[in-house]
Each structure stands twice: as structure tokens, then as C-alpha cells.
DRENDO-969393 format. One record per residue: residue number from 0; x, y, z of N, C-alpha, C in turn; residue in one letter. Coordinates in nm, 3 decimals. Atoms other than C-alpha are relative to their C-alpha. Layout:
SITE    i       nX       nY       nZ      caX      caY      caZ       cX       cY       cZ  aa
SITE  NUM        X        Y        Z        X        Y        Z        X        Y        Z   a
...
//
This chain:
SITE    i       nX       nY       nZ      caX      caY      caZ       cX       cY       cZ  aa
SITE    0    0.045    0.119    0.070   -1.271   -0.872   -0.979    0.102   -0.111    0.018   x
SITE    1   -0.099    0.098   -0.051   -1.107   -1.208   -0.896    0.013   -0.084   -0.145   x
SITE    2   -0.003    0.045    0.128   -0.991   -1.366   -1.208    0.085   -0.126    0.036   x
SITE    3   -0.106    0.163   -0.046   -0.882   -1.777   -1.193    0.054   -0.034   -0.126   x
SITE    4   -0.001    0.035    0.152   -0.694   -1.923   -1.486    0.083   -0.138    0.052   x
SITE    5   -0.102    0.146   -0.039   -0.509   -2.297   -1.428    0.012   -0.047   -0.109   x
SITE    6   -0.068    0.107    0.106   -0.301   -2.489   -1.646    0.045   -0.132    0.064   x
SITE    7   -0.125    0.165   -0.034   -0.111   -2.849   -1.653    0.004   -0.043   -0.138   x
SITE    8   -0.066    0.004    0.129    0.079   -2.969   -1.949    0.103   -0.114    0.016   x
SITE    9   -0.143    0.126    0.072    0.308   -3.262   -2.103   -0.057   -0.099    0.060   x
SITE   10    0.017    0.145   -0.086    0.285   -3.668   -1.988    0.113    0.012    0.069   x
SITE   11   -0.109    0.046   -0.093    0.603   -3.625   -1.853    0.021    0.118    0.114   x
SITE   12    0.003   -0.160   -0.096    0.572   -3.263   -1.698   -0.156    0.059    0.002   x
SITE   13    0.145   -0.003   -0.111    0.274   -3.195   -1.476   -0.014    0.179    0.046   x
SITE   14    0.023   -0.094   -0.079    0.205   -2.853   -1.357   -0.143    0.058    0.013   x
SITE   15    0.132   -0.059   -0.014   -0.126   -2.738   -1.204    0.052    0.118    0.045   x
SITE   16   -0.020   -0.153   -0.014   -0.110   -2.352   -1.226   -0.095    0.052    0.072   x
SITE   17    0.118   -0.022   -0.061   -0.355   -2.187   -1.001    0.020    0.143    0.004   x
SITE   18   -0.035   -0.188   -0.029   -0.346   -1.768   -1.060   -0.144    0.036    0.015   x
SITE   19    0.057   -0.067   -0.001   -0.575   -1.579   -0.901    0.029    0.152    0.016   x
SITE   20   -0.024   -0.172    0.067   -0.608   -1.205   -0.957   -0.132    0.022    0.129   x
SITE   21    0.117   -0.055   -0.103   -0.762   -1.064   -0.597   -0.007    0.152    0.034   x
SITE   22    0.000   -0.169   -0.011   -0.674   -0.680   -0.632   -0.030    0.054   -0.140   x
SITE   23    0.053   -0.061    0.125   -0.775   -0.412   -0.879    0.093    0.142   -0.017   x
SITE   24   -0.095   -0.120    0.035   -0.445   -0.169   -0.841    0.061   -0.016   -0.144   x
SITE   25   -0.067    0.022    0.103   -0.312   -0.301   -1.153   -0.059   -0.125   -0.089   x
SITE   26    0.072    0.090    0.065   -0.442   -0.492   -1.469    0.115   -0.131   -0.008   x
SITE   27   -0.080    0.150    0.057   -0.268   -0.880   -1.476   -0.071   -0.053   -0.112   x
SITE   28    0.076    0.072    0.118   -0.310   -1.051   -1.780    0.055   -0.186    0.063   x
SITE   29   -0.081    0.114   -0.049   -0.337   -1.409   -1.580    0.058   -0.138   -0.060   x
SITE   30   -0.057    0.078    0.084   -0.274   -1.608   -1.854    0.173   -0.027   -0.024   x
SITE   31   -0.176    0.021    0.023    0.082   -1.486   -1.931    0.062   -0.040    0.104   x
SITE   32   -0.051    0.080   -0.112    0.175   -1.533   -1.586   -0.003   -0.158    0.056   x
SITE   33    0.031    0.140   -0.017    0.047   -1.894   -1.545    0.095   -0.007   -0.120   x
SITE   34   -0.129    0.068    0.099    0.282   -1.926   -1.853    0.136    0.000    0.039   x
SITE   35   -0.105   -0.023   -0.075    0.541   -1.747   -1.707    0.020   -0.147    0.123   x
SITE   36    0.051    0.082   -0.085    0.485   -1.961   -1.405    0.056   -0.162   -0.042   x
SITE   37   -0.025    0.130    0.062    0.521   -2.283   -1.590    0.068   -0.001   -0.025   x
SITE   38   -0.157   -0.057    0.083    0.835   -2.159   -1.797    0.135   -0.015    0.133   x
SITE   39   -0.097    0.009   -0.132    0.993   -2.122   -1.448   -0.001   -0.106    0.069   x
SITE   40   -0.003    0.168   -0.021    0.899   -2.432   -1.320    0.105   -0.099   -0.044   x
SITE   41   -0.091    0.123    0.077    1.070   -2.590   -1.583    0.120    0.041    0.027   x
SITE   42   -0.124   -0.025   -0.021    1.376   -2.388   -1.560    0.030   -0.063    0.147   x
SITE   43   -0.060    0.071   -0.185    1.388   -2.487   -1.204    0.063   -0.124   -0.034   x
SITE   44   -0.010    0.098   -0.035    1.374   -2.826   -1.270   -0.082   -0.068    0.003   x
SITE   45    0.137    0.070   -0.089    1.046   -2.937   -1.135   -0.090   -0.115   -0.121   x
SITE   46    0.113    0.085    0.055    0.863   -3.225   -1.350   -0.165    0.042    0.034   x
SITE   47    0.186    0.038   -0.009    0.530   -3.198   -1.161    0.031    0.086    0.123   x
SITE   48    0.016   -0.116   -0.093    0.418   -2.884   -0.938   -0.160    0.039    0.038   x
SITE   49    0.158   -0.083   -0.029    0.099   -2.766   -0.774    0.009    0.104    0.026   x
SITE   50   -0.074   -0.108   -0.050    0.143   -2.424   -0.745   -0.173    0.107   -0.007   x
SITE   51    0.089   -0.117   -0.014   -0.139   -2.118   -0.612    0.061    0.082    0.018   x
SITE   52   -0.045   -0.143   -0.001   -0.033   -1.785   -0.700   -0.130    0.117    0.023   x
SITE   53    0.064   -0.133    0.035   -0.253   -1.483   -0.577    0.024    0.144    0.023   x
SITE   54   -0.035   -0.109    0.008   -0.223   -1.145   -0.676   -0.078    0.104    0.110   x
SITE   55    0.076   -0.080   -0.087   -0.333   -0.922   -0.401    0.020    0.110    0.018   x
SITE   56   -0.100   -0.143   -0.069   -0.271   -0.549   -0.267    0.069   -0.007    0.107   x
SITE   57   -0.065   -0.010   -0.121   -0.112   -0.410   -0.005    0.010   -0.001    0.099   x
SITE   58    0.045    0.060   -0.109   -0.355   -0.439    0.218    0.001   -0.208    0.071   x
SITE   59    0.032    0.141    0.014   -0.409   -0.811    0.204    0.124   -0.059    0.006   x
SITE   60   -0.132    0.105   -0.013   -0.032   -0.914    0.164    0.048    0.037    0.174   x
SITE   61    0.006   -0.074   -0.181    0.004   -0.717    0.530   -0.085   -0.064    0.034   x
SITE   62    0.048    0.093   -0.120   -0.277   -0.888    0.671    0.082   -0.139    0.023   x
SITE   63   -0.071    0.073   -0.012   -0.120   -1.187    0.584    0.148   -0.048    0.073   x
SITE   64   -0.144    0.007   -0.057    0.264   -1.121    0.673   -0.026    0.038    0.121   x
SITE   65    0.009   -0.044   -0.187    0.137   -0.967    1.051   -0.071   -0.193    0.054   x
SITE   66    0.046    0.154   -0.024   -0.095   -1.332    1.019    0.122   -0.111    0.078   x
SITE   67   -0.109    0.141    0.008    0.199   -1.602    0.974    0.154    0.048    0.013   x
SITE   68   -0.152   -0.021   -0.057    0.508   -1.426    1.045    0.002    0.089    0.121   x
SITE   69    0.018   -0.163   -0.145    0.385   -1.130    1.314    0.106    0.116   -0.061   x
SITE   70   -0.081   -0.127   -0.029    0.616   -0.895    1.122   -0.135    0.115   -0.072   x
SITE   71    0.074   -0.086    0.055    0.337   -0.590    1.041    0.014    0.109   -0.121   x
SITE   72   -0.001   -0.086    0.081    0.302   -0.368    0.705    0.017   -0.082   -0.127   x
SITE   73   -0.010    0.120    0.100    0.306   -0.518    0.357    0.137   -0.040   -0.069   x
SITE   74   -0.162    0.045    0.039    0.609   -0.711    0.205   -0.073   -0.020   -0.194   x
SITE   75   -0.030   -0.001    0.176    0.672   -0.811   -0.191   -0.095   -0.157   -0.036   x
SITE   76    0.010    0.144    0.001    0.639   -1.224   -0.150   -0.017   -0.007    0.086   x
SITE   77    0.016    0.079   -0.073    0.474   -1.453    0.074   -0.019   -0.160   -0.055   x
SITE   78    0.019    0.118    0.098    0.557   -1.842    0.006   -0.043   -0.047    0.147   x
SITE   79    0.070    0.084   -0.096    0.362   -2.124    0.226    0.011   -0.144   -0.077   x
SITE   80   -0.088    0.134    0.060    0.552   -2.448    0.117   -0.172   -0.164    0.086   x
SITE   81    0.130    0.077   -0.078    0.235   -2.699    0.164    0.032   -0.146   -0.025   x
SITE   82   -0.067    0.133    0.068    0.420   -3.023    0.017   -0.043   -0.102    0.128   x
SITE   83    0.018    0.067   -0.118    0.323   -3.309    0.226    0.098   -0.162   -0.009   x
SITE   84   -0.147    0.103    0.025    0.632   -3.576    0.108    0.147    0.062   -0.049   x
SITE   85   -0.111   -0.031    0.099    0.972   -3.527    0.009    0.000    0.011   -0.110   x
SITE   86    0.022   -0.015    0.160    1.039   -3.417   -0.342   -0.096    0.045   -0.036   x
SITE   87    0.176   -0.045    0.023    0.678   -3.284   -0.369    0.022    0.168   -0.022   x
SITE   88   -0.004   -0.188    0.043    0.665   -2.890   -0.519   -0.159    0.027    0.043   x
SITE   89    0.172    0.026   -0.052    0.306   -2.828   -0.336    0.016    0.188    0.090   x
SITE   90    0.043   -0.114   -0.078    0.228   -2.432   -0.238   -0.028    0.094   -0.071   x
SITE   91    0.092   -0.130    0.066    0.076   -2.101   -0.241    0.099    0.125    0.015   x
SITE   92   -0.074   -0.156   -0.042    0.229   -1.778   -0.315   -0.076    0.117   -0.021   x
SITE   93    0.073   -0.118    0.040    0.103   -1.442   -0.269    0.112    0.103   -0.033   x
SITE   94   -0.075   -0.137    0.032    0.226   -1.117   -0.432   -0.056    0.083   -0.031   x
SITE   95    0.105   -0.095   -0.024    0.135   -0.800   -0.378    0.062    0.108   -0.149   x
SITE   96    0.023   -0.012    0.133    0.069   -0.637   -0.727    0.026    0.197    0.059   x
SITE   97    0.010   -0.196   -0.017    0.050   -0.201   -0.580    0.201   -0.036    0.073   x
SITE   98   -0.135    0.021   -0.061    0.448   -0.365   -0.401    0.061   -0.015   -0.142   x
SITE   99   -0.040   -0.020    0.115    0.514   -0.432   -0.785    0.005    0.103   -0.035   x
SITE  100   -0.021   -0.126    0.096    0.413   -0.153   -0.957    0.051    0.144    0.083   x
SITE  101   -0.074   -0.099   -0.050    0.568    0.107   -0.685    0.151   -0.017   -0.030   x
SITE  102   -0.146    0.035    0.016    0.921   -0.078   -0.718   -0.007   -0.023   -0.104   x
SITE  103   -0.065   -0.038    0.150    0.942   -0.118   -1.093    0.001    0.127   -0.028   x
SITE  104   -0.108   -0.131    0.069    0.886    0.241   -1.107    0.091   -0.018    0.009   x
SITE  105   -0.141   -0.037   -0.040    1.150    0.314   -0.891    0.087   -0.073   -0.063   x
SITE  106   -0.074    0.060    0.121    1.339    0.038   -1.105    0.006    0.024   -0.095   x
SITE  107    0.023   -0.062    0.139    1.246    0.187   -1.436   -0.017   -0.132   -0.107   x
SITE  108    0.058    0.143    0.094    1.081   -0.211   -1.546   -0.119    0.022    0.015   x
SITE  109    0.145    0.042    0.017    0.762   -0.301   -1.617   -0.082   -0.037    0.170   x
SITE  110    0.045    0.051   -0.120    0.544   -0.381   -1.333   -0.047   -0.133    0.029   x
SITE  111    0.040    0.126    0.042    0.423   -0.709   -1.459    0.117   -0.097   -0.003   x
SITE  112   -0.159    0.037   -0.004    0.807   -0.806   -1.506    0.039    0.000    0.139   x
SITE  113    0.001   -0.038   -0.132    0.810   -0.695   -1.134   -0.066   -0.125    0.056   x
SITE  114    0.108    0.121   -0.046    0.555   -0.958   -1.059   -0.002   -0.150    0.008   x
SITE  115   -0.068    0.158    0.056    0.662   -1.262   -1.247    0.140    0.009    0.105   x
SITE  116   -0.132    0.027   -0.101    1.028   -1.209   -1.025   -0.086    0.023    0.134   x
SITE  117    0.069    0.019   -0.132    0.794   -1.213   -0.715   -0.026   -0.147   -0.010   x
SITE  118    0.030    0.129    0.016    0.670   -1.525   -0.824    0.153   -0.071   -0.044   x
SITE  119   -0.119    0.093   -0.033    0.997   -1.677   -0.928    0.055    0.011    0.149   x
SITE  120   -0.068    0.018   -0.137    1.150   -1.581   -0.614   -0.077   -0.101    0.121   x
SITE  121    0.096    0.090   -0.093    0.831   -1.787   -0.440    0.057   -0.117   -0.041   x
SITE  122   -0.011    0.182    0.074    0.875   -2.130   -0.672    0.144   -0.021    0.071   x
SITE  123   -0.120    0.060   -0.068    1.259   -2.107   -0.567    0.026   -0.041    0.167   x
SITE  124    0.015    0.011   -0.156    1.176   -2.062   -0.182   -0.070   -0.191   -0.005   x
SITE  125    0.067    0.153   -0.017    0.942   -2.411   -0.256    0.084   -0.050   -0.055   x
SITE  126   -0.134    0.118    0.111    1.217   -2.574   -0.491    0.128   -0.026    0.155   x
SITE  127   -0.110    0.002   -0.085    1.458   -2.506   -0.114    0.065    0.066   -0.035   x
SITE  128   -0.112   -0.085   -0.026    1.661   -2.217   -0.180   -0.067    0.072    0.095   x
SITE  129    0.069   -0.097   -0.148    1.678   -1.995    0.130    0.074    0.116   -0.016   x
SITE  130   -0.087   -0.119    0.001    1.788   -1.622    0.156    0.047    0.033    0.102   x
SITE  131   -0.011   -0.037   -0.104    1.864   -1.580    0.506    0.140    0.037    0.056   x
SITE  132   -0.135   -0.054    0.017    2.255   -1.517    0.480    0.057    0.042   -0.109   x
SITE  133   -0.089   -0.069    0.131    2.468   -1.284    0.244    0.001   -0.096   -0.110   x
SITE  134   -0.030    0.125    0.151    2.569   -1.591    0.084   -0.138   -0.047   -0.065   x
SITE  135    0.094    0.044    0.082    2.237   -1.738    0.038   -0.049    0.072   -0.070   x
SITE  136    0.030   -0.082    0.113    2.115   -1.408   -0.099    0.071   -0.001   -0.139   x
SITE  137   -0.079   -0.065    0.124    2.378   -1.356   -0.348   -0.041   -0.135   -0.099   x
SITE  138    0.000    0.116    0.102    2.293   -1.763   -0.467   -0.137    0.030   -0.068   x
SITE  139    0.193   -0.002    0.061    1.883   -1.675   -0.477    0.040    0.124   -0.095   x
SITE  140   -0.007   -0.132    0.055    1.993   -1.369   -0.660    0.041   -0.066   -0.131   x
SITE  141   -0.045    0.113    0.122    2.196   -1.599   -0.949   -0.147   -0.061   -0.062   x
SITE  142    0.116    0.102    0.084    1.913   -1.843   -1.005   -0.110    0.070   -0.004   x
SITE  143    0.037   -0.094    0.056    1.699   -1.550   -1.018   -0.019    0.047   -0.120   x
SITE  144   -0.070   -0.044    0.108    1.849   -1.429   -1.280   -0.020   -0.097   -0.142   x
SITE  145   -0.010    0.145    0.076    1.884   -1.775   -1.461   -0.128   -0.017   -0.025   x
SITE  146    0.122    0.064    0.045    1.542   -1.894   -1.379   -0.074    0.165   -0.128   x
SITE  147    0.125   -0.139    0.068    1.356   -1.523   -1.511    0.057   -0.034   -0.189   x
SITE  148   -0.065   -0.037    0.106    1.609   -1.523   -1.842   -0.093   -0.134   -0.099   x
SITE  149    0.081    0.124    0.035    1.475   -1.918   -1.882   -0.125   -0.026   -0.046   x
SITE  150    0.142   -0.011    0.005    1.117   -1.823   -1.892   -0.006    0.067   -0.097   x
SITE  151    0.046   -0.139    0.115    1.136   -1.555   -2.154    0.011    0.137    0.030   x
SITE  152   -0.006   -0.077   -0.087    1.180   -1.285   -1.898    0.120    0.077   -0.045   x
SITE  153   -0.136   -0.027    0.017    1.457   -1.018   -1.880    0.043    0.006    0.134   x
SITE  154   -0.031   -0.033   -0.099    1.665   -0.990   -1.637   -0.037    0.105    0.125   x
SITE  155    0.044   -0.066   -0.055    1.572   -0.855   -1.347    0.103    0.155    0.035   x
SITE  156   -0.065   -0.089    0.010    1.743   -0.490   -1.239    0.049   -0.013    0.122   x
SITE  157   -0.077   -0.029   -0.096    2.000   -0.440   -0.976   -0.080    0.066    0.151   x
SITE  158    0.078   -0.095   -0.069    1.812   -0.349   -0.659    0.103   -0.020    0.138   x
SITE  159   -0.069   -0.053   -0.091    1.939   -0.181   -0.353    0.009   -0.123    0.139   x
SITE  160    0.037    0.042   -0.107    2.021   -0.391   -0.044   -0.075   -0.022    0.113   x
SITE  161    0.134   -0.016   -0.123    1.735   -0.490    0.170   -0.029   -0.106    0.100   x
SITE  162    0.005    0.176   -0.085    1.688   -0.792    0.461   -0.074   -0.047   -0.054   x
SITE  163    0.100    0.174    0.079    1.556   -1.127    0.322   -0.107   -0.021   -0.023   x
SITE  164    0.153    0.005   -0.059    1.208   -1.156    0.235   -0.034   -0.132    0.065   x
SITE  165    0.040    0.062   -0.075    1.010   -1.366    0.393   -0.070   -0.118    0.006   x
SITE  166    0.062    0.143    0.030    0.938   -1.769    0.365   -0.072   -0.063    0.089   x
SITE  167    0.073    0.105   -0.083    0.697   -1.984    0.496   -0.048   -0.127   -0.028   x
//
């Protein structure tokens, strides 16, 4: 079942939320996340954002990542930065919801908590942080941290070293 929910909020802070819900491995409640969503926004920074989040499986985030990057099998995050001026927060992120709830087991968090740090880690890829060296990891890993705590979130859990995911 595909479930849409969009927000936008404040005169001075803008955000069009766009969550869709396109898999059925796990129940999202897409409300909290479009809150979430927004919450992080702000921590970022961002006044005014257009942002499409959809939740997909594992199939579907793999078609995608073999699509637009050629690397094959499914990943966590896919961001697609669609901004068409400077300063502009404008894109879609997908996250794959069965890539959540296998790694919070193994984390021993929530899977939904799992999900929302998929999606922060997207908004920061569109806000311009990049992970692609030690260093940049260890900074996306900080504001991570910062943005999730900002939102209402807990911290996310210590996870094992793995290469960069993957921006577009």
C-alpha cells in the first residue's frame, strides 16, 4: 500500500514534506517521519526545503542504485540533489525500510529510528556534506549525531566501519 502524507509550516520556514510509503516489509507511521523530517530540516538550518522521501524495499532501492550509480545489490540511502539554483534544498531520497529493520537488529535500535538516520543522512548529503574521505565521514558522522538528537531522536549507535554510502 503506498501511503503519501506532505507537510509545510511557519511564514518564515517553508518545508514541503513529501513521504511516501512504497514497501510493505515494515509498518511506517508517515506522519512521524514527515515530522521527523521537518525537525531535521530545521536543525540543519534550512528555512525552506522541498524534500521527497520514499520508503521502499530492497528490491527497489537495488534497482535504483544499479540505475544511477551502476553499483548492483541494495544500499541503505539514495539522495538525488534536484535543486535547480544555489542555496535551493530541492530532492528526493529513497530508503530502503527491510536495510533498516535488518541493521537495527543487528544494532539493538528501533527500526524506525534506523530510518529517520537514513533520512537525515539524505537532507545532509542535499544541505552539501559529503562522506567520501575518513575525514568527511567522521564530520557526517558529528552532524549526524547533532542533527538526529535536534529532532527528538536518540542518538544513533556506533556502527562498524563500512565505505561511504552513496550520493547523487
Amino acid at each position: 500500500m503506498d501511503t503519501i502524507d506532505r507537510c509545510g509550516r511557519g511564514d518564515d520556514v517553508v518545508f514541503d514534506v513529501e513521504i511516501a510509503n512504497r514497501q510493505q516489509v515494515m509498518r511506517v507511521d508517515t506522519a512521524w517521519l514527515r515530522r521527523v523530517t521537518s525537525r531535521a530540516l530545521a536543525a540543519i538550518g534550512e528555512p525552506r526545503a522541498t524534500i521527497a522521501v520514499a520508503v521502499v524495499d530492497d528490491r527497489r532501492i537495488a534497482a535504483l542504485h544499479v540505475r544511477w550509480l551502476g553499483i548492483p545489490g541494495p544500499t541503505d540511502v539514495l539522495t538525488f540533489d534536484l535543486a535547480t539554483a544555489p542555496g535551493e534544498l530541492t530532492g528526493d531520497i529513497a530508503v530502503s525500510a527491510e536495510t533498516a529493520r535488518r541493521t537495527a537488529r543487528s544494532l539493538g535500535w528501533q527500526a524506525r529510528y534506523e530510518l529517520a538516520y537514513y533520512v537525515v543522512h539524505g537532507l545532509l548529503h542535499l544541505a552539501g556534506e559529503r562522506d567520501g574521505t575518513p575525514g568527511e565521514r567522521r564530520r557526517m558522522r558529528r552532524r549526524e549525531r547533532v542533527v538526529m538528537v535536534s529532532a527528538g531522536l536518540p542518538v544513533p549507535p556506533c556502527r562498524p566501519r563500512s565505505p561511504a554510502r552513496h550520493a547523487r
